[in-house]
C-alpha positions, 0 to 999 in steps of 0.5 A, a space after each residue: 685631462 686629455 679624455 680621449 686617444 692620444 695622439 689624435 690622427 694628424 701627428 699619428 699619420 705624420 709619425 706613420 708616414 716618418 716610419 716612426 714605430 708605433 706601441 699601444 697602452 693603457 694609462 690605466 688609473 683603475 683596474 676597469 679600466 685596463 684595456 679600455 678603448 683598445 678596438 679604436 686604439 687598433 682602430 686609429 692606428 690601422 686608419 693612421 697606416 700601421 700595419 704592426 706594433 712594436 712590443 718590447 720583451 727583455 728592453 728589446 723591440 721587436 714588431 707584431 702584426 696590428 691585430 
């Protein structure tokens, strides 16, 4: 089990500077557990460079501000 965020900084900075989208979820095995972890989720994302998340609505990816 990994027990933390996934991926950690270094390739989630990689990824960023690649311009690689970035996405945000739960791997929820509980329903406690839905959104657990999110405020750093954003947190590790913003200090990683995203300024916005990719969604999906109908399979279409579109990007949102980084809340």
């Amino acid at each position: 089990p990994v027990r933390g965020l996934y991926p950690e900084p270094p390739p989630l900075e990689e990824c960023g500077r690649g311009g690689v989208p970035v996405t945000l979820a739960s791997d929820a095995h509980e329903p406690a557990q839905v959104g657990e972890d999110f405020e750093l989720a954003l947190e590790l994302a913003r200090s990683a460079g995203y300024e916005r998340v990719a969604v999906f609505e109908a399979r279409r990816r579109h990007e949102e501000p980084l809340g």
